[in-house]
TIMIBA-199816 format. One record per residue (C-alpha): residue number from 1; residue in three letters; x, y, z. Coordinates in pm, whole numbers. Example, Ala and Ser with C-alpha at 12.3 -4.5 7.8 and 13.67 -1.06 7.14 Angstrom:
BEGIN
NODE, seq, type, xx, yy, zz
NODE, 1, ALA, 1230, -450, 780 .
NODE, 2, SER, 1367, -106, 714 .
This chain:
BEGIN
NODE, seq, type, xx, yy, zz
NODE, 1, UNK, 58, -1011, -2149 .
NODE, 2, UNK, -120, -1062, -1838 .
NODE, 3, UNK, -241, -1407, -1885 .
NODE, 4, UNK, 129, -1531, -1947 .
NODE, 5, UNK, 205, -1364, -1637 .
NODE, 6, UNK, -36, -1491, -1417 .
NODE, 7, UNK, 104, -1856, -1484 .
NODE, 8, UNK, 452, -1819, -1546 .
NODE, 9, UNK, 479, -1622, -1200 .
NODE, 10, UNK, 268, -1899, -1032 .
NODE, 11, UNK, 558, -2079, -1139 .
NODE, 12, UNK, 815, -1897, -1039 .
NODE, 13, UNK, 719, -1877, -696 .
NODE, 14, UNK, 669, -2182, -655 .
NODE, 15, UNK, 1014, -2270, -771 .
NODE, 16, UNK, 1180, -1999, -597 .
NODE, 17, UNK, 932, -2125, -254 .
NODE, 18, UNK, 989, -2505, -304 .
NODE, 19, UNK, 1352, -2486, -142 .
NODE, 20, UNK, 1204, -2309, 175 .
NODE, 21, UNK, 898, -2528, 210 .
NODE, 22, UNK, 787, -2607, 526 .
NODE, 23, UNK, 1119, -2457, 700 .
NODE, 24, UNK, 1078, -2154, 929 .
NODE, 25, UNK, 1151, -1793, 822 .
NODE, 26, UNK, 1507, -1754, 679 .
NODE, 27, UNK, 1707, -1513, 867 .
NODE, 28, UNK, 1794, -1361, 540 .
NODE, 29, UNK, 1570, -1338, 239 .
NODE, 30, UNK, 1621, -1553, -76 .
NODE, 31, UNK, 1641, -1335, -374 .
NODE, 32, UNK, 1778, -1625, -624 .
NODE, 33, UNK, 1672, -1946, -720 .
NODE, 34, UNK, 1825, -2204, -561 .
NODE, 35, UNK, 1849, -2609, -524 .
NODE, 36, UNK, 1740, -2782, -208 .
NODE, 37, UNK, 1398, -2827, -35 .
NODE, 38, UNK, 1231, -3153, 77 .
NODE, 39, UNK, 1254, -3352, -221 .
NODE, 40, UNK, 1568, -3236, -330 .
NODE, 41, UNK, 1464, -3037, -611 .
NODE, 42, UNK, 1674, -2845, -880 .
NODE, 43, UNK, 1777, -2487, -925 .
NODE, 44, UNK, 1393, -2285, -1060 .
NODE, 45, UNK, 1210, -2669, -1095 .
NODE, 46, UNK, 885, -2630, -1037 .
NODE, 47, UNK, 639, -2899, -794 .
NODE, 48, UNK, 283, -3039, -859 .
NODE, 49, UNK, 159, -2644, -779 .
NODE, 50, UNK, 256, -2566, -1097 .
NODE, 51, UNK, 198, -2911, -1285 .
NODE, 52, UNK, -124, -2904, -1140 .
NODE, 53, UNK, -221, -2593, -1252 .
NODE, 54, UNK, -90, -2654, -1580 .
NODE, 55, UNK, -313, -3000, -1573 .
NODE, 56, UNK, -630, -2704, -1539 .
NODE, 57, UNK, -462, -2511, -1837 .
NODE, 58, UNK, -473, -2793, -2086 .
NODE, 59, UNK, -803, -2891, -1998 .
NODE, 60, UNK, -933, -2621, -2050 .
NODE, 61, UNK, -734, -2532, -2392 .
NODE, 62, UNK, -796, -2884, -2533 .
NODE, 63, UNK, -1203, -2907, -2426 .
NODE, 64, UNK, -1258, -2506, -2442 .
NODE, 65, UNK, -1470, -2544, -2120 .
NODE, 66, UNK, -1431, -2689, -1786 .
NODE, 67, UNK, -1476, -3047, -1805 .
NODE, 68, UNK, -1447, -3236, -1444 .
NODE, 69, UNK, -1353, -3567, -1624 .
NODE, 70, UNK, -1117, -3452, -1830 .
NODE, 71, UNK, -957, -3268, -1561 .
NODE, 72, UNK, -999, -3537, -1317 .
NODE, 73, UNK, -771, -3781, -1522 .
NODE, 74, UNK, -533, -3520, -1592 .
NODE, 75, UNK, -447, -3447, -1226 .
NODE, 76, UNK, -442, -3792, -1170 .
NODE, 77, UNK, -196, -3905, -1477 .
NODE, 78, UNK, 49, -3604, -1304 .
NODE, 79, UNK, -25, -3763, -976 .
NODE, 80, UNK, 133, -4143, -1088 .
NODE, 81, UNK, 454, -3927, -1218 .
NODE, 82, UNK, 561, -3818, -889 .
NODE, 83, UNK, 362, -3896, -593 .
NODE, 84, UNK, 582, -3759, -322 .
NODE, 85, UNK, 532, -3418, -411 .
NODE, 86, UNK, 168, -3427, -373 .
NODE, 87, UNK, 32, -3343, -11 .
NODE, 88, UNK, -177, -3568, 225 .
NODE, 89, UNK, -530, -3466, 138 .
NODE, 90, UNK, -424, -3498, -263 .
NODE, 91, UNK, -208, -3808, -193 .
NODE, 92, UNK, -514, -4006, -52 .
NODE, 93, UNK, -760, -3865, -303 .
NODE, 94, UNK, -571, -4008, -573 .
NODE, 95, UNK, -497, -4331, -454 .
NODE, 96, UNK, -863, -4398, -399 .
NODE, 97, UNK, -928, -4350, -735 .
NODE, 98, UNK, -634, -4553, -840 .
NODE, 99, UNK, -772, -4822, -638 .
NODE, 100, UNK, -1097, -4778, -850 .
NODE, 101, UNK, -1318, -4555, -590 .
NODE, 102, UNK, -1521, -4291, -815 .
NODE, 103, UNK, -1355, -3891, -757 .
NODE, 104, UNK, -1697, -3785, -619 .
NODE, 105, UNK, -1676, -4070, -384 .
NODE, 106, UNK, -1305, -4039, -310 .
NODE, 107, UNK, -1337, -3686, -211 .
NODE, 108, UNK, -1597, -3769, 60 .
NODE, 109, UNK, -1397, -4048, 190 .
NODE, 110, UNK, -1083, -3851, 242 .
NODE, 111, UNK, -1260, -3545, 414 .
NODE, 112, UNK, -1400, -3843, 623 .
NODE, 113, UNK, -1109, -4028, 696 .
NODE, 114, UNK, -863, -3717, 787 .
NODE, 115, UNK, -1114, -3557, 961 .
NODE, 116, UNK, -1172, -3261, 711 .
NODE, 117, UNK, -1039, -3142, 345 .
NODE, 118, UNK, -926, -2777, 410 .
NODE, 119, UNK, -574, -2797, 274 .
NODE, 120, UNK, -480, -2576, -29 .
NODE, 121, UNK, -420, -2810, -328 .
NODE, 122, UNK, -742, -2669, -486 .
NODE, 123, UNK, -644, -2335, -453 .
NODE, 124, UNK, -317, -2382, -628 .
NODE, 125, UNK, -425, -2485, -913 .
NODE, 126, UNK, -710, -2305, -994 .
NODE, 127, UNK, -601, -1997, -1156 .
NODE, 128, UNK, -607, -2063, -1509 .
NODE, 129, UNK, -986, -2070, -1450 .
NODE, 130, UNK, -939, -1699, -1392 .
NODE, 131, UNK, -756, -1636, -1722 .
NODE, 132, UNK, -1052, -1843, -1956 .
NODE, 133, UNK, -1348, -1768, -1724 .
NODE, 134, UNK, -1463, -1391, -1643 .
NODE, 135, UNK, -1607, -1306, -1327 .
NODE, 136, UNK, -1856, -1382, -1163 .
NODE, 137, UNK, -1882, -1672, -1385 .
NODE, 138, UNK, -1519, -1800, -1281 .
NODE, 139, UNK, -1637, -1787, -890 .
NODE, 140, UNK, -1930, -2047, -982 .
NODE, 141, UNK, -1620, -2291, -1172 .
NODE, 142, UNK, -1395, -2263, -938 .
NODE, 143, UNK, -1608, -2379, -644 .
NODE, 144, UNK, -1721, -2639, -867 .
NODE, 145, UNK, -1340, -2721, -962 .
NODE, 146, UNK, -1247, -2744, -564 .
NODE, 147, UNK, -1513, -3025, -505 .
NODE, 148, UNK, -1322, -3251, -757 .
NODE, 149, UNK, -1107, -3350, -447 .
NODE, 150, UNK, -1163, -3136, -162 .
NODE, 151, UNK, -1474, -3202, -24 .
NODE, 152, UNK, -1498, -2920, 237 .
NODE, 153, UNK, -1601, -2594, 65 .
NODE, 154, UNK, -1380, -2338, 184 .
NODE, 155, UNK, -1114, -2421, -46 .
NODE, 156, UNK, -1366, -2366, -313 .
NODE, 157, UNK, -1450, -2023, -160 .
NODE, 158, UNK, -1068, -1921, -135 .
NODE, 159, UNK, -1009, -2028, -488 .
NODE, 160, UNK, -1292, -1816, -638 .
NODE, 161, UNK, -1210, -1529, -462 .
NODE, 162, UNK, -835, -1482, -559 .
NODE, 163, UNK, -955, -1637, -944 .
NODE, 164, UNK, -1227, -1330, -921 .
NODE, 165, UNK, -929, -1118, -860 .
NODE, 166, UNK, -686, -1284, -1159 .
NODE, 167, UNK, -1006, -1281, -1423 .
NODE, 168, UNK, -1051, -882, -1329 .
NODE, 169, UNK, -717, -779, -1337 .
NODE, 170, UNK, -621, -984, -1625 .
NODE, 171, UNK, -906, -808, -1816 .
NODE, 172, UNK, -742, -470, -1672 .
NODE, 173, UNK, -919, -424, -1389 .
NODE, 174, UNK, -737, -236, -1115 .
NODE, 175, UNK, -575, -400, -828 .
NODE, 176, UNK, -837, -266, -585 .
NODE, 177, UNK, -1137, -289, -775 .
NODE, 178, UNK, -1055, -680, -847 .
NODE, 179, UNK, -1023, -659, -484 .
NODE, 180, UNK, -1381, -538, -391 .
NODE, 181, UNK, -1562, -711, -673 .
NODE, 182, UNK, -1413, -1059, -528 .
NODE, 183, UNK, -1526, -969, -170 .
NODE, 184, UNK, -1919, -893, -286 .
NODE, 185, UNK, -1890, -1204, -478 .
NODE, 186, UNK, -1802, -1416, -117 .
NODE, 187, UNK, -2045, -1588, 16 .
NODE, 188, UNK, -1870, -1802, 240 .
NODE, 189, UNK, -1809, -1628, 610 .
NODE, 190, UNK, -1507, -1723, 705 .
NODE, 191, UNK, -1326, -1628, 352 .
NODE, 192, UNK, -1526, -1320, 328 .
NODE, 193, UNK, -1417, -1200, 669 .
NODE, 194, UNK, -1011, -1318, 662 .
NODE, 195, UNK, -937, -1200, 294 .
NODE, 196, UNK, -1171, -944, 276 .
NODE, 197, UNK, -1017, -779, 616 .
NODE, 198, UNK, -683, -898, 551 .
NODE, 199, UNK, -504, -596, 716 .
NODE, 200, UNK, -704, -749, 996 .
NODE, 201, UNK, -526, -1079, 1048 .
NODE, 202, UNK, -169, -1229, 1134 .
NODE, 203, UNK, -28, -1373, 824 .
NODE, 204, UNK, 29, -1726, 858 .
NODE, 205, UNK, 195, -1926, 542 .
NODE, 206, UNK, 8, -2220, 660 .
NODE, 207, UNK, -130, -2565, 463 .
NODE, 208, UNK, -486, -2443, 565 .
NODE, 209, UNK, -644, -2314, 258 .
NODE, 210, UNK, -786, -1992, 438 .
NODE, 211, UNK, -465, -1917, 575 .
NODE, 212, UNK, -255, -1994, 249 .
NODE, 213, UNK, -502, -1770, 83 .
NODE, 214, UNK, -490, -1448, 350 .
NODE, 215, UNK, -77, -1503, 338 .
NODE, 216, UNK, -102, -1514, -33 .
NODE, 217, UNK, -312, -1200, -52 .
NODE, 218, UNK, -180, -1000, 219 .
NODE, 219, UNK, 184, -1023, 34 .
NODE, 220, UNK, -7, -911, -306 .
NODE, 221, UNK, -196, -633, -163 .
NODE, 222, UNK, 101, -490, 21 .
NODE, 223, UNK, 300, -490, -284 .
NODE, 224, UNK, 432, -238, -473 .
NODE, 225, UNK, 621, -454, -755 .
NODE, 226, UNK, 590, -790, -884 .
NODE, 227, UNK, 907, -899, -709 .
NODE, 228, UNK, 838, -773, -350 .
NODE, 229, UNK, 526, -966, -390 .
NODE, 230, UNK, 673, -1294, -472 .
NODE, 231, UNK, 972, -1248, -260 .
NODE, 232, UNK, 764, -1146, 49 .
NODE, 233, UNK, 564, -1484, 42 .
NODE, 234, UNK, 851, -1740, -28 .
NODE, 235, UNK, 1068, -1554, 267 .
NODE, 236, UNK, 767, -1625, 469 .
NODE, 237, UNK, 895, -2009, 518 .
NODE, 238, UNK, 618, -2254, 593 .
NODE, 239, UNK, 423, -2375, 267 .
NODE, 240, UNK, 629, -2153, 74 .
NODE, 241, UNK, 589, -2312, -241 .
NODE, 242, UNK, 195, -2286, -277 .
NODE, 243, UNK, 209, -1959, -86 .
NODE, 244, UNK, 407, -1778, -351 .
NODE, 245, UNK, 260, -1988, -661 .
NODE, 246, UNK, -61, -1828, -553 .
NODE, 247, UNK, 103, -1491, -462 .
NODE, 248, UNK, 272, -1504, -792 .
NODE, 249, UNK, -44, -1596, -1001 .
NODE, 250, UNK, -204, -1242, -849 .
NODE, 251, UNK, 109, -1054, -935 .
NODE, 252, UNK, 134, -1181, -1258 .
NODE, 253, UNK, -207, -1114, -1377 .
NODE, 254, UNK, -166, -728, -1206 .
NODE, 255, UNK, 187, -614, -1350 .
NODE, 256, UNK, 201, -880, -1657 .
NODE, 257, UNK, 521, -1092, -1832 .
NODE, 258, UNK, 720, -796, -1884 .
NODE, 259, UNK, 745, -731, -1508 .
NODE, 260, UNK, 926, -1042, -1412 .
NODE, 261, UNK, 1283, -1007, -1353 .
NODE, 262, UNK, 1500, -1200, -1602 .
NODE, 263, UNK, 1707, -1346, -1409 .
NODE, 264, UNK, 1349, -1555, -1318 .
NODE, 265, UNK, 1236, -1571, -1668 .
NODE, 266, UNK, 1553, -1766, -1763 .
NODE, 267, UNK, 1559, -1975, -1462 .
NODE, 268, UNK, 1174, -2160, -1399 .
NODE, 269, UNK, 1145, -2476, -1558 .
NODE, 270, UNK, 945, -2441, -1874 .
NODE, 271, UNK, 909, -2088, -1942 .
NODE, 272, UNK, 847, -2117, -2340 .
NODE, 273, UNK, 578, -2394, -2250 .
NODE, 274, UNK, 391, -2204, -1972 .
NODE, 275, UNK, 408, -1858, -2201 .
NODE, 276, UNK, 269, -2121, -2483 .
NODE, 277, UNK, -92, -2291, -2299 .
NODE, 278, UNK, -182, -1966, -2096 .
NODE, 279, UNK, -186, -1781, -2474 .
NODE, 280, UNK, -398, -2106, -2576 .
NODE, 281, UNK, -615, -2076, -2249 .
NODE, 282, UNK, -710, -1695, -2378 .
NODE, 283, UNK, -750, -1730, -2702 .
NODE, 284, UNK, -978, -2014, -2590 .
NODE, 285, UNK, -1137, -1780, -2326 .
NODE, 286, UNK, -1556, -1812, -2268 .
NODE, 287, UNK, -1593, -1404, -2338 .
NODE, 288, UNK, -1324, -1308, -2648 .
């Protein structure tokens, strides 16, 4: 089941990640799930990576298409529930529109007002567009998808590239061909040339969306389980959360639910839920 596994492992690395975010490298690496982080989370709790990308799940189950609105409102119900996870380019978004500003407008204002819109929140979330949407129609969505609240486009580019990948391998594609087919779908420079050279380029587990994305990819690619995959993002401190929510949406999509280890299966928050809406997400998918 390589839908299931594309979201539950964006889960778990996220939980496993959210104790490490924005610290530096641990000297040793975290194996386990573990309490702690920023906000003081519990042991395999999950942060608005996840709840986010489960927000893009159940729109997309519940309207079997991608509706901005819809979306839109769900993000921003998950955004009044807890706030303080959210990061700065999100935070802002969503209290424009609380404060009655139109999404389309908000968006503008905050790339405005912080002096650009690069950060990854629209990359973590986007994934489920790779399990209902096949490619290259899922590149075209998940651009689209981005613009809801990150006005710059390059988090648009990064999300369609690594959804190309999830839609492809998902569908059993192989790792490599998902790969190449996501490249000569880029458009964008910049993302073509970091994560489609990423041998080429230091990894750095950064809140830039280009450089979330290359970290994210890099740890994928270089992979030769689902585990080392996750585990070699999360250890890479920094945004360690996103990082290995993205790293773990690849995995999951490339070695399925039966690879996680289930000592991780047991442990995320919500497992039975998350195996639940990415089964409704495919049976809802555009091409069955």
């Amino acid at each position: 089941m390589r839908h299931a596994g594309s979201l539950v492992a964006l889960a778990i690395g996220d939980a496993l990640g959210a104790p490490l975010e924005g610290s530096r490298k641990p000297e040793a690496w975290v194996t386990q799930m573990r309490p702690g982080g920023r906000h003081f989370r519990k042991k395999g709790e999950v942060t608005d990576d996840t709840l986010q990308a489960m927000a893009v799940a159940e729109s997309l189950a519940s309207c079997g298409r991608f509706d901005p609105d819809d979306l839109a409102e769900r993000l921003f119900q998950g955004y009044i529930q807890r706030p303080e996870w959210y990061g700065p380019t999100s935070s802002l978004f969503f209290d424009l529109v609380r404060s009655g500003t139109l999404p389309h407008h908000a968006a503008r204002i905050v790339h405005q007002r912080r002096h650009g819109s690069r950060s990854n929140g629209s990359v973590m979330r986007g994934f489920p567009l790779g399990i209902f949407y096949p490619a290259p129609r899922v590149a075209e969505v998940s651009v689209t998808c981005s613009r809801l609240t990150h006005y710059d486009p390059v988090g648009g580019y990064c999300s369609a590239f690594l959804n190309v990948m999830v839609s492809d391998m998902i569908r059993g594609t192989s790792r490599r061909e998902a790969f190449r087919h996501a490249r000569s779908l880029c458009t964008y420079p910049e993302v073509r040339t970091m994560l489609g050279n990423y041998r080429d380029y230091t990894i750095v587990p950064g809140l830039d969306a280009v450089q979330c994305s290359h970290a994210a990819l890099s740890c994928f690619m270089e992979s030769r389980t689902l585990e080392h995959a996750i585990l070699s993002a999360v250890n890479l401190g920094g945004d360690a959360d996103t990082v290995g929510a993205c790293t773990g949406a690849l995995a999951g999509a490339y070695w399925g639910l039966e690879a996680l280890p289930e000592r991780w299966s047991q442990g995320v928050e919500g497992y039975e839920k998350l195996v639940h809406l990415a089964g409704r997400v495919w049976e809802g998918r555009e091409d069955r």
